[in-house]
N, C-alpha and C positions, 0 to 999 in steps of 0.2 A: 400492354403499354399504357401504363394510367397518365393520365393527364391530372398534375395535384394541383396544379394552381392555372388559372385563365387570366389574363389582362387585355383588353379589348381584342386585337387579331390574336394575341402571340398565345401561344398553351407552351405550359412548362412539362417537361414527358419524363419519366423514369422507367425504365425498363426494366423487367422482371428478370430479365435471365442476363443482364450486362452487368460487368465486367466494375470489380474496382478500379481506381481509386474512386470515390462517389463524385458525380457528376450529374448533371442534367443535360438535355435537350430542349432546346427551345425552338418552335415554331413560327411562323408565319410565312410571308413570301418565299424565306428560306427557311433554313437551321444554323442555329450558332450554336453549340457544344459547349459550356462552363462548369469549369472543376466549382467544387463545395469545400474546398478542403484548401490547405496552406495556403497562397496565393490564388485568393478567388480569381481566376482568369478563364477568357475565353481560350477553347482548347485550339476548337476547328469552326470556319464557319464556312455551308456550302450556301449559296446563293442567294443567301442575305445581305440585305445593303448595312453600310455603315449606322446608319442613322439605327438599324432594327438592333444591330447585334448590340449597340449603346444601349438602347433601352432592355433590351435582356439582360445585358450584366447589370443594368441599376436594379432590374427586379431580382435577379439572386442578390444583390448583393444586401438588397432591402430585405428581405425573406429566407436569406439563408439559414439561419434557426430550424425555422419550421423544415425548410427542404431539407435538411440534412437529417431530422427527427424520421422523414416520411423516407429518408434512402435506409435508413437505415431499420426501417417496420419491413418494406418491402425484401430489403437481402438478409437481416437479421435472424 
C-alpha cells in the first residue's frame, strides 16, 4: 500500500494489487475513495467528515497528473 503523496493529516494510498478503474485512497480521520479518471469524483467515503473528503478531492484534483502517472507505474 504506498502512500504517493502526503498533505498535512491526509496520505493519498494506491494499492498494489486493487482493482481498475484507477482510483485513490485517501486518509485521515477517515477515507474518501476518488476515481482518477473521467469524472474526477469521490467514489465512497467511510468516516470522513465533509470538510476532509473536500480537501481530498482538491488534492486529486490539483495532482491528478502525477497520481494517475504513479497508478498507472504501480498496475502497469
Amino acid at each position: 500500500m504506498p502512500t504517493v503523496w502526503r498533505d498535512g493529516n491526509l496520505r493519498v494510498v494506491i494499492y498494489t494489487d486493487d482493482h481498475p478503474p484507477p482510483h485513490v485512497h485517501i486518509y485521515g480521520d477517515g477515507e474518501t475513495k476518488i476515481a482518477l479518471t473521467g469524472d474526477i469524483g469521490i467514489v465512497r467515503i467511510v468516516g470522513a467528515t465533509p470538510r476532509e473528503s473536500r480537501r481530498a478531492l482538491a488534492i486529486v484534483r490539483e495532482k491528478r497528473d502525477m497520481l494517475i502517472e504513479r497508478w498507472n507505474g504501480i498496475h502497469g
